[in-house]
ZAVEXKOL-197019 format. One record per atom (N, C-alpha, C, O, CB): atom name; x, y, z. Coordinates in steps of 0.05 Angstrom, whole numbers. Glycine has a CB too. Layout:
[site 'CA',[X,Y,Z]],
...
END
This chain:
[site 'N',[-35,914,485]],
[site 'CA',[-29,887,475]],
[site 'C',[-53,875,462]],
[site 'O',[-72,871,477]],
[site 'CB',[-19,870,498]],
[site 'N',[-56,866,435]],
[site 'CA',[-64,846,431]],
[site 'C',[-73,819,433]],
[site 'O',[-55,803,428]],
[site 'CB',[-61,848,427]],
[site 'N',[-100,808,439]],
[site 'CA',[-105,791,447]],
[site 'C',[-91,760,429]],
[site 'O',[-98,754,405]],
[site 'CB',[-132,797,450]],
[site 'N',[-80,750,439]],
[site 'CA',[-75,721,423]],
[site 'C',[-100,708,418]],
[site 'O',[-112,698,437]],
[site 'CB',[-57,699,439]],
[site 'N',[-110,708,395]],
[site 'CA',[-134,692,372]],
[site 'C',[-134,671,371]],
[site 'O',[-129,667,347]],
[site 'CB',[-135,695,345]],
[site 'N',[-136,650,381]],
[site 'CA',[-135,618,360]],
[site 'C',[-146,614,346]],
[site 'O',[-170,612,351]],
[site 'CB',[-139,595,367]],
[site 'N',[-139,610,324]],
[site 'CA',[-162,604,302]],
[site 'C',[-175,572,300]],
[site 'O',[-157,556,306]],
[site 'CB',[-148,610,271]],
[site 'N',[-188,566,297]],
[site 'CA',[-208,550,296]],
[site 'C',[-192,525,282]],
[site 'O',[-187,530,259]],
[site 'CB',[-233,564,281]],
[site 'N',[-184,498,290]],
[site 'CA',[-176,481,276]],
[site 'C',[-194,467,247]],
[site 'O',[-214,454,254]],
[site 'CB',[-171,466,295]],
[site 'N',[-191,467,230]],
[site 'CA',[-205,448,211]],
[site 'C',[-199,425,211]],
[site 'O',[-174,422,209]],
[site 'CB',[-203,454,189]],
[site 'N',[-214,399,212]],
[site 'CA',[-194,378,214]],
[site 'C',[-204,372,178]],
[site 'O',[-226,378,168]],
[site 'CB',[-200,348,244]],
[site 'N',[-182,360,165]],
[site 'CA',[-195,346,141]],
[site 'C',[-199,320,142]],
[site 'O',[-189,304,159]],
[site 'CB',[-181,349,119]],
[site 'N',[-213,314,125]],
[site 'CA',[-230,284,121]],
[site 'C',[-209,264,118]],
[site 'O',[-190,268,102]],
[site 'CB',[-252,283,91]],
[site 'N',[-210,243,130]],
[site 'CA',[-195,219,124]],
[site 'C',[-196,211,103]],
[site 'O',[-218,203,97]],
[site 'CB',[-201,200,136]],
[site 'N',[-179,207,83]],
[site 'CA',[-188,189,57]],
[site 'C',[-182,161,57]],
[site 'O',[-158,153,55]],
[site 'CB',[-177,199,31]],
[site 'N',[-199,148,57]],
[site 'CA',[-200,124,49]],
[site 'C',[-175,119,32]],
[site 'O',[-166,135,16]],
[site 'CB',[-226,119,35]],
[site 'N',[-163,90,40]],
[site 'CA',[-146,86,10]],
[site 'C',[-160,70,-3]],
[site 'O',[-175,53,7]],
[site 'CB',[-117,74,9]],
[site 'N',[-156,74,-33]],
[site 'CA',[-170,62,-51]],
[site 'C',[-168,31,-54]],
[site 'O',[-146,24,-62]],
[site 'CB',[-163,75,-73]],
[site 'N',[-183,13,-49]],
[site 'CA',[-185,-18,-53]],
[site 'C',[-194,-23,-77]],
[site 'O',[-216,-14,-81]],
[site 'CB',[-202,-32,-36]],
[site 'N',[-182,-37,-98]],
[site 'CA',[-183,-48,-125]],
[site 'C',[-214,-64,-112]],
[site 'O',[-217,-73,-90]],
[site 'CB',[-150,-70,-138]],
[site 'N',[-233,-65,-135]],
[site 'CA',[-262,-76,-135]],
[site 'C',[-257,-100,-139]],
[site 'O',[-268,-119,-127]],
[site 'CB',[-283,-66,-155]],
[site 'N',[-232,-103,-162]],
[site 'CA',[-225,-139,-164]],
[site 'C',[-199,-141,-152]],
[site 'O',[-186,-120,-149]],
[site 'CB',[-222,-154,-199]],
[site 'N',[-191,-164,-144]],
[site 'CA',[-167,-176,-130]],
[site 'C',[-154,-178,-148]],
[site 'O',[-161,-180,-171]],
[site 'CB',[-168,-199,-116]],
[site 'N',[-127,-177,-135]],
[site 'CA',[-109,-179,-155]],
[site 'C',[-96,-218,-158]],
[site 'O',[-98,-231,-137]],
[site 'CB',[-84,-154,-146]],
[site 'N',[-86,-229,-178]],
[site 'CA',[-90,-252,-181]],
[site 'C',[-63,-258,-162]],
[site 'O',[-43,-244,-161]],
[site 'CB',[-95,-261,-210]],
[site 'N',[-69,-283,-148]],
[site 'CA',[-51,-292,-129]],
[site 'C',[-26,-280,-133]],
[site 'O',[-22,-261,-148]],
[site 'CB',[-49,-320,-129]],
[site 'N',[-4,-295,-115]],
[site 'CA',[26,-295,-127]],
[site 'C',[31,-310,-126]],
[site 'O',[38,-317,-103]],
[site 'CB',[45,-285,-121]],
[site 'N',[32,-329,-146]],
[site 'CA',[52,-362,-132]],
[site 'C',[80,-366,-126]],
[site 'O',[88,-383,-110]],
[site 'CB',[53,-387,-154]],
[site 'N',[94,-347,-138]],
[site 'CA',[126,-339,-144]],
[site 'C',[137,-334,-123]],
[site 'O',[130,-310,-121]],
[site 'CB',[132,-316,-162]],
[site 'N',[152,-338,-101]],
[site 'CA',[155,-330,-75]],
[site 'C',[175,-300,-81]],
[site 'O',[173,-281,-64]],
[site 'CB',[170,-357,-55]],
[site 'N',[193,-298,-106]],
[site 'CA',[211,-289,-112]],
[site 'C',[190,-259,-125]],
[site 'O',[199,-236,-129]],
[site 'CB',[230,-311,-129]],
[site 'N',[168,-267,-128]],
[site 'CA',[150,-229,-136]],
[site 'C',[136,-229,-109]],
[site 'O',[131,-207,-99]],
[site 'CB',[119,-226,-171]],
[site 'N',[126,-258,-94]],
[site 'CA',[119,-242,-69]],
[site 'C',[134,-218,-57]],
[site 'O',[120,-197,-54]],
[site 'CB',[120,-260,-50]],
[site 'N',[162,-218,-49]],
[site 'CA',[173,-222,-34]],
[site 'C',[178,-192,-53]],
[site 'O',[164,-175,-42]],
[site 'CB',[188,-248,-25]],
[site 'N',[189,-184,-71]],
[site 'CA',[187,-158,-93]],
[site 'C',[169,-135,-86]],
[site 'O',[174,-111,-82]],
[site 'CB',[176,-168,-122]],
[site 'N',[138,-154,-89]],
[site 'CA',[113,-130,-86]],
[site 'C',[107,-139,-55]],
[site 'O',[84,-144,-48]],
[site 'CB',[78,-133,-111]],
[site 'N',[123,-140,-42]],
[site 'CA',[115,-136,-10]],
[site 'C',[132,-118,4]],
[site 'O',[127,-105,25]],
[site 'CB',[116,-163,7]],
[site 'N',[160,-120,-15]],
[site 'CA',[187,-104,-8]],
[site 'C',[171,-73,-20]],
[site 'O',[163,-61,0]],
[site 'CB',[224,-118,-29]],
[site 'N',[163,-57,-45]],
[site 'CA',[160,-46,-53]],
[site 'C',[129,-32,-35]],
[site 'O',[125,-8,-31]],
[site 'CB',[166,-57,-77]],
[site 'N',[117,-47,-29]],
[site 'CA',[89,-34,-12]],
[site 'C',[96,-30,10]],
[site 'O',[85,-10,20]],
[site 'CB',[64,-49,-8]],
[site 'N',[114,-43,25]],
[site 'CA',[129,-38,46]],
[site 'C',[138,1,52]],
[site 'O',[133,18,69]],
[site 'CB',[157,-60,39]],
[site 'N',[151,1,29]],
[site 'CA',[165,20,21]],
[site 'C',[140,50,17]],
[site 'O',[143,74,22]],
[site 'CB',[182,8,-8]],
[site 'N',[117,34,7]],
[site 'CA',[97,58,18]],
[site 'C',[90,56,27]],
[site 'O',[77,77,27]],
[site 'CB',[81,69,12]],
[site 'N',[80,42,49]],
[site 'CA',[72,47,74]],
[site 'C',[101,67,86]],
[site 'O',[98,91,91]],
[site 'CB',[63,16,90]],
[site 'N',[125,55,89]],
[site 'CA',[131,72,108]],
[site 'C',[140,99,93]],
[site 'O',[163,106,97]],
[site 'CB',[152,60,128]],
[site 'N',[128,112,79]],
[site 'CA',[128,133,63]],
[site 'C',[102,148,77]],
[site 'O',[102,171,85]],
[site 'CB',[127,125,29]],
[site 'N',[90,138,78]],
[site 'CA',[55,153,92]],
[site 'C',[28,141,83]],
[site 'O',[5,146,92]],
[site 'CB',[49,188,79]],
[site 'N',[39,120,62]],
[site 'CA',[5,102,49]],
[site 'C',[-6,85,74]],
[site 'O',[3,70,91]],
[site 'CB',[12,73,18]],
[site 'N',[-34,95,66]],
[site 'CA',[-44,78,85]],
[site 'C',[-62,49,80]],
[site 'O',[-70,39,60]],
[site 'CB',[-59,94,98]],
[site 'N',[-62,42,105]],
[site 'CA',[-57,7,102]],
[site 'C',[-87,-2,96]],
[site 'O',[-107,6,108]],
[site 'CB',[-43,-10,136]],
[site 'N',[-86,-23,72]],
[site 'CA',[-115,-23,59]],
[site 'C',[-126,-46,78]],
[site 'O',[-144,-59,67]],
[site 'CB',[-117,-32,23]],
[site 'N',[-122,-53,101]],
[site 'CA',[-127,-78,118]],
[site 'C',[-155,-73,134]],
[site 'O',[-154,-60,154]],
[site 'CB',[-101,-84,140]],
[site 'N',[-176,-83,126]],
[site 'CA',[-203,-80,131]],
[site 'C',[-215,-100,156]],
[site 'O',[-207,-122,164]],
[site 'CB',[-217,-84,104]],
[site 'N',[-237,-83,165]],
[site 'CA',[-243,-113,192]],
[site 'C',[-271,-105,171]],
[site 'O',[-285,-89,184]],
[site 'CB',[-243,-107,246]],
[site 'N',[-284,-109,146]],
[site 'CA',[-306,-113,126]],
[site 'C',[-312,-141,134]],
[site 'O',[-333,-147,146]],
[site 'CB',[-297,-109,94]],
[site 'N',[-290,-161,125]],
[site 'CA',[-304,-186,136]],
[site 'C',[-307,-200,161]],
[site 'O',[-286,-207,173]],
[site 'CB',[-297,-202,123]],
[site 'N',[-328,-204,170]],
[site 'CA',[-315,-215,204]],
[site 'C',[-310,-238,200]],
[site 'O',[-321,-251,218]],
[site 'CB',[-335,-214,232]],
[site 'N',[-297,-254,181]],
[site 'CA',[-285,-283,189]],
[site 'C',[-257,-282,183]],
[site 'O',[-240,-299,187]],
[site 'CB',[-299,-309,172]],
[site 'N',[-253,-256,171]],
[site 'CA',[-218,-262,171]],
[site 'C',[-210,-230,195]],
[site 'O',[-215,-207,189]],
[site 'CB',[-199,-258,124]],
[site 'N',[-200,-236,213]],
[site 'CA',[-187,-212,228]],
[site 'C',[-164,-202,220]],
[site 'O',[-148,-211,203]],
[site 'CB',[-183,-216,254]],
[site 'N',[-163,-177,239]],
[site 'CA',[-153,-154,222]],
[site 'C',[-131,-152,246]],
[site 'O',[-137,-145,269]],
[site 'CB',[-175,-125,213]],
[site 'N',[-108,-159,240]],
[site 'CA',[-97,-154,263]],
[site 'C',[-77,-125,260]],
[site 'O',[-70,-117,238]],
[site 'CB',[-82,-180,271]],
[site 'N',[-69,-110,286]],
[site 'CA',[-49,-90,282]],
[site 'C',[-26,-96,283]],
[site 'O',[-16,-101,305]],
[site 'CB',[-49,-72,295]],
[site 'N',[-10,-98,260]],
[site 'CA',[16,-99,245]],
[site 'C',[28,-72,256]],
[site 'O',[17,-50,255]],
[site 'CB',[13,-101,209]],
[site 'N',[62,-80,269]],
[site 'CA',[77,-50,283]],
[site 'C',[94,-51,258]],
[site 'O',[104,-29,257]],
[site 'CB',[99,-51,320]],
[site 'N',[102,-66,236]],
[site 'CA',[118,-63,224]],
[site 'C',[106,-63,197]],
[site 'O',[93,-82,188]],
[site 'CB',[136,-77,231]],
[site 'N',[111,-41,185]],
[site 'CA',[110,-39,151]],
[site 'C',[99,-61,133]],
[site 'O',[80,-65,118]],
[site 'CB',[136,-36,141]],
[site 'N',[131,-76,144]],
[site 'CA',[137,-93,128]],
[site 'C',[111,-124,126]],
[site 'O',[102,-135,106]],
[site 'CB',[167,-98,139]],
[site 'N',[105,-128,156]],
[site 'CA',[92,-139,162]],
[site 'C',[59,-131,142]],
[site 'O',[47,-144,125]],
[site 'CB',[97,-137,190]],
[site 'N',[54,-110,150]],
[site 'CA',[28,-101,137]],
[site 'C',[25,-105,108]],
[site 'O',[3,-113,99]],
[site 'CB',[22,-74,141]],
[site 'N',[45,-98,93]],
[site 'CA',[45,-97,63]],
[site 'C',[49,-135,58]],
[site 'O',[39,-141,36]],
[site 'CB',[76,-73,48]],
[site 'N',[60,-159,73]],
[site 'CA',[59,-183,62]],
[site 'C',[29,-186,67]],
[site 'O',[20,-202,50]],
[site 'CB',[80,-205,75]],
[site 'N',[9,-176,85]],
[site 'CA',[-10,-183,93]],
[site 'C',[-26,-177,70]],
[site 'O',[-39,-194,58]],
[site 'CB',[-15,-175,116]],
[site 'N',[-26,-156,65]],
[site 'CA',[-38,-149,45]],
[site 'C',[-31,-151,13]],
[site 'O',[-44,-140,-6]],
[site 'CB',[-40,-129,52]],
[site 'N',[-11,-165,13]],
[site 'CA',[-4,-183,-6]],
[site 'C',[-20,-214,-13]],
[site 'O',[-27,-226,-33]],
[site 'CB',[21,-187,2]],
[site 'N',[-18,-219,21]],
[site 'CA',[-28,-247,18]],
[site 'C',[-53,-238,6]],
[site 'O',[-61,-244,-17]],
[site 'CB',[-31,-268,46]],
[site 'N',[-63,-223,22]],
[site 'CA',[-101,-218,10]],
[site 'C',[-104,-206,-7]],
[site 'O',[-124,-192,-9]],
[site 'CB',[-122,-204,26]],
[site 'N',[-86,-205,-26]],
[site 'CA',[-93,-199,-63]],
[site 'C',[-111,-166,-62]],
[site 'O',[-129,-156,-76]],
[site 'CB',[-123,-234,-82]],
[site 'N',[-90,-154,-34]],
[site 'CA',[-110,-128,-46]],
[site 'C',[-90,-115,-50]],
[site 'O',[-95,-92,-44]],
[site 'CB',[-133,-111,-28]],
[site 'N',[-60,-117,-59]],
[site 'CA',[-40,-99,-87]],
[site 'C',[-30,-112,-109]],
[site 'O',[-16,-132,-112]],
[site 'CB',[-12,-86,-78]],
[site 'N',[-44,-91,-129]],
[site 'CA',[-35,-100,-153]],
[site 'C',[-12,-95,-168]],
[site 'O',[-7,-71,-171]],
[site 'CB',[-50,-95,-166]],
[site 'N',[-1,-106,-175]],
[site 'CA',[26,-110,-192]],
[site 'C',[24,-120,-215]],
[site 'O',[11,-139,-222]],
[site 'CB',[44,-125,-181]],
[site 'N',[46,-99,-234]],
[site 'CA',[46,-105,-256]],
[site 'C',[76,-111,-272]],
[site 'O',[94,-94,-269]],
[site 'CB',[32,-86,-264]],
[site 'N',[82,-134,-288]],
[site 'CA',[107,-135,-294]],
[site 'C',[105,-134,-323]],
[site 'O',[93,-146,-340]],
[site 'CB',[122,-157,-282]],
[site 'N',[129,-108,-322]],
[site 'CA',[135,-106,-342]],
[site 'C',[150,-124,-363]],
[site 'O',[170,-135,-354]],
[site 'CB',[141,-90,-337]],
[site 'N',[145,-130,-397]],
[site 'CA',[166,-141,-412]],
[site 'C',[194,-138,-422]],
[site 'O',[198,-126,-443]],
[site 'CB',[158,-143,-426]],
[site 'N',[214,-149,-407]],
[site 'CA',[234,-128,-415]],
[site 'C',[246,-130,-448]],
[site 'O',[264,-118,-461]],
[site 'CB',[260,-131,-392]],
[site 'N',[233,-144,-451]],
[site 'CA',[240,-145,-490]],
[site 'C',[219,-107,-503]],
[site 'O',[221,-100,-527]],
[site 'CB',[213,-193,-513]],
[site 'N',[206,-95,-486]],
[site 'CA',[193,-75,-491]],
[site 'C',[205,-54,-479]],
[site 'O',[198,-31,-483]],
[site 'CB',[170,-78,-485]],
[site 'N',[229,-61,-458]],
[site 'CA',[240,-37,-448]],
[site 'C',[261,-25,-466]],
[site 'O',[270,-39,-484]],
[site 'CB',[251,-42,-423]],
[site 'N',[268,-2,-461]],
[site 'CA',[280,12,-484]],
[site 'C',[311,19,-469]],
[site 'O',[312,30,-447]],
[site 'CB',[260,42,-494]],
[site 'N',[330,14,-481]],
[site 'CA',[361,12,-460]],
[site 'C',[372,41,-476]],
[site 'O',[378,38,-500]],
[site 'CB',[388,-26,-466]],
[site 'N',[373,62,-468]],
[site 'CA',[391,88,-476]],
[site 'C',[417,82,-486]],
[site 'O',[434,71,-472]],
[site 'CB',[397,107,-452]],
[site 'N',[419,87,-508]],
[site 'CA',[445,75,-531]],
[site 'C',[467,98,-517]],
[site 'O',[459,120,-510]],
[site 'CB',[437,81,-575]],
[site 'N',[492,89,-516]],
[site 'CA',[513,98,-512]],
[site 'C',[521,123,-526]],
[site 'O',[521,116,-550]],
[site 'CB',[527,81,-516]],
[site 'N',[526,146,-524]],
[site 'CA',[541,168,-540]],
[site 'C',[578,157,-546]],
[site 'O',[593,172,-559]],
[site 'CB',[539,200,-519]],
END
């Protein structure tokens, strides 16, 4: 019989998720808050990970159990950027 081998685990490196260097500009609109919080939501619970930093110690970092929760947070703190498109530039597929 052959001995059972374990091979040696590798762990790989954590990657950082990437934090925009500039903020992204407020939202005043409750109606795109509520859009790009639904949509980050949606990656986080896909596998993105959560850009919520304890960098500054005057604002805490608290642990969010829900998605949804994490992505408004990180909404509020202008660290996802969103972009809206013009729909006078969108292109509508003409009928056959």
């Amino acid at each position: 019989m052959e001995e059972d081998v374990q091979q040696p685990v590798v762990e790989q490196p954590v990657q950082v998720p990437l934090i925009p260097a500039v903020p992204a500009a407020p939202i005043t609109s409750r109606f795109l808050y509520v859009d790009v919080a639904a949509l980050r939501a949606k990656q986080l619970r896909r596998g993105a990970l959560s850009r919520l930093t304890s960098d500054d110690p005057n604002v805490p970092v608290k642990e969010f159990h829900k998605a949804e929760r994490t992505a408004m947070e990180e909404v509020r703190r202008c660290l996802v950027h969103y972009d809206i498109t013009d729909p006078s530039k969108t292109r509508v597929p003409e009928a056959e």
